[in-house]
C-alpha positions in Angstrom: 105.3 77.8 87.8 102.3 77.1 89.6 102.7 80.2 92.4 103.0 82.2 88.7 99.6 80.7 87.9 98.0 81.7 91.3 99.2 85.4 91.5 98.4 85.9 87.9 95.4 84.8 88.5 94.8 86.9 91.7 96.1 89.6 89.6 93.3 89.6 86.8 90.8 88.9 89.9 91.8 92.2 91.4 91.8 93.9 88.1 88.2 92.9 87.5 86.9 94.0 90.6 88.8 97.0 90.4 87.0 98.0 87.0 83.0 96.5 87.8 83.5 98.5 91.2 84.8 101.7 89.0 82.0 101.0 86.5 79.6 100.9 89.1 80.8 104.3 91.2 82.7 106.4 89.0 83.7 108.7 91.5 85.2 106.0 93.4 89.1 106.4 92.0 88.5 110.5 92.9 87.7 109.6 96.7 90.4 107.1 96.7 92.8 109.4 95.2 91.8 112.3 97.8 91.4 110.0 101.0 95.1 108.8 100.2 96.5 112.1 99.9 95.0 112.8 103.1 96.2 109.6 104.6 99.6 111.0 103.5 99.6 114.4 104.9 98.1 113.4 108.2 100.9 110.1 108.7 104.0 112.7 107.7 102.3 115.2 110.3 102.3 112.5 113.0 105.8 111.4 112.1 107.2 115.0 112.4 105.4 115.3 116.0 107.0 112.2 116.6 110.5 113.4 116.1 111.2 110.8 113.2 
């Protein structure tokens, strides 16, 4: 019960930073969204060099 109360709580701490930080740069989720997709492409490239 408690350990529920802690990650809940963590949860809505994370989902208030998530939206002040958004509010503040808008463009932030746009980066995000484009820097993961690159993330993505570049980690599948170096597993195929890899052999994996």
């Amino acid at each position: 019960m408690k350990s529920g109360l802690v990650f809940l709580g963590m949860a809505a701490g994370a989902a208030v930073a998530a939206v002040s930080i958004s509010m503040m740069y808008p463009d932030i989720y746009r980066r995000m969204v484009r820097d993961g997709r690159r993330a993505l492409r570049k980690g599948k490239r170096f597993a195929r060099n890899m052999g994996i």
